[in-house]
C-alpha positions as CSV (number, residue, x, y, z in Angstrom):
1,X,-8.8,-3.0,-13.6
2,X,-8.8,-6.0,-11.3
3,X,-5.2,-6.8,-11.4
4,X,-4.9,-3.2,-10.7
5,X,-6.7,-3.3,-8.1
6,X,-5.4,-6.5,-6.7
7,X,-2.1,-5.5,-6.8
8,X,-2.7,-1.9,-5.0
9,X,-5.0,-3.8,-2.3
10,X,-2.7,-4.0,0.8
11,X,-1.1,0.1,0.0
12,X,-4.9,1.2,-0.3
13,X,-5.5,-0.8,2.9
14,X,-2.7,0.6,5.4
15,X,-3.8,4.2,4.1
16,X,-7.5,3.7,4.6
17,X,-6.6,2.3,7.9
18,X,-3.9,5.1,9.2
19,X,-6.9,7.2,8.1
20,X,-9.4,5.5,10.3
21,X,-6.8,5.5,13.2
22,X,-6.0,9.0,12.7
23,X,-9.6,10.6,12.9
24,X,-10.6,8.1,15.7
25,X,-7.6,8.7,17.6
26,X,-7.5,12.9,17.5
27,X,-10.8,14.1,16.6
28,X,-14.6,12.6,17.4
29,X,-15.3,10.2,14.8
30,X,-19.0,9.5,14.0
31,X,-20.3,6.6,13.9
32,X,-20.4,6.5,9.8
33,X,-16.4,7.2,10.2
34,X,-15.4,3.4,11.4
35,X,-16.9,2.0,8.3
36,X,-13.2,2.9,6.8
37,X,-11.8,0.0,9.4
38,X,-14.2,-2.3,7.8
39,X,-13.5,-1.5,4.6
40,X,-9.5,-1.4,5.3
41,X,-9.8,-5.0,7.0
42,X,-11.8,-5.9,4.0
43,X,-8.7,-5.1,1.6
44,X,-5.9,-6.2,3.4
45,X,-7.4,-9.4,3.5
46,X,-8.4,-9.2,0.1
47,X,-4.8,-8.2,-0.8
48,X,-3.6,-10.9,1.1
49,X,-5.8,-14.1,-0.2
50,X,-5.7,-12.7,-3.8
51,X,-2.2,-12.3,-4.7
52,X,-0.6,-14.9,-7.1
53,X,1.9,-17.4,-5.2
54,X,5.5,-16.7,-5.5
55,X,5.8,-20.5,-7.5
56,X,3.3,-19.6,-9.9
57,X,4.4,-16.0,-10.4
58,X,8.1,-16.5,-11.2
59,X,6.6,-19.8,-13.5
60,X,6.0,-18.6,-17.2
61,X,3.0,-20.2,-19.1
C-alpha cells in the first residue's frame, strides 16, 4: 500500500490541486475547501522527498 501510494503521490497531488484551483477560481470556495491546497502541497512534497534515487533504483540488490 505504501509503495502504492508513494508512487501515485505527485498524480494525486496535481489533481487535488487543479481541483482546489478550479473551485477557488470559478465558484465561492468555503473556507473548509482550501484544506485540498494543504493537502496537495502536502503530497507533492511527499512524492518528491520519498521517491527512490535514480542510482539506487536502476541498482539490483
Amino acid at each position: 500500500m505504501r509503495k502504492f501510494l508513494t508512487g501515485s503521490a505527485i498524480p494525486i497531488a496535481i489533481i487535488v490541486l487543479v481541483l482546489w484551483a478550479v473551485g477557488t477560481f470559478y465558484f465561492e470556495a468555503p473556507g473548509w475547501f482550501h484544506g485540498l491546497l494543504t493537502g496537495g502541497i502536502f503530497l507533492l512534497l511527499w512524492g518528491i522527498v520519498a521517491r527512490p534515487k535514480r542510482a539506487a533504483a536502476r541498482r539490483p540488490e
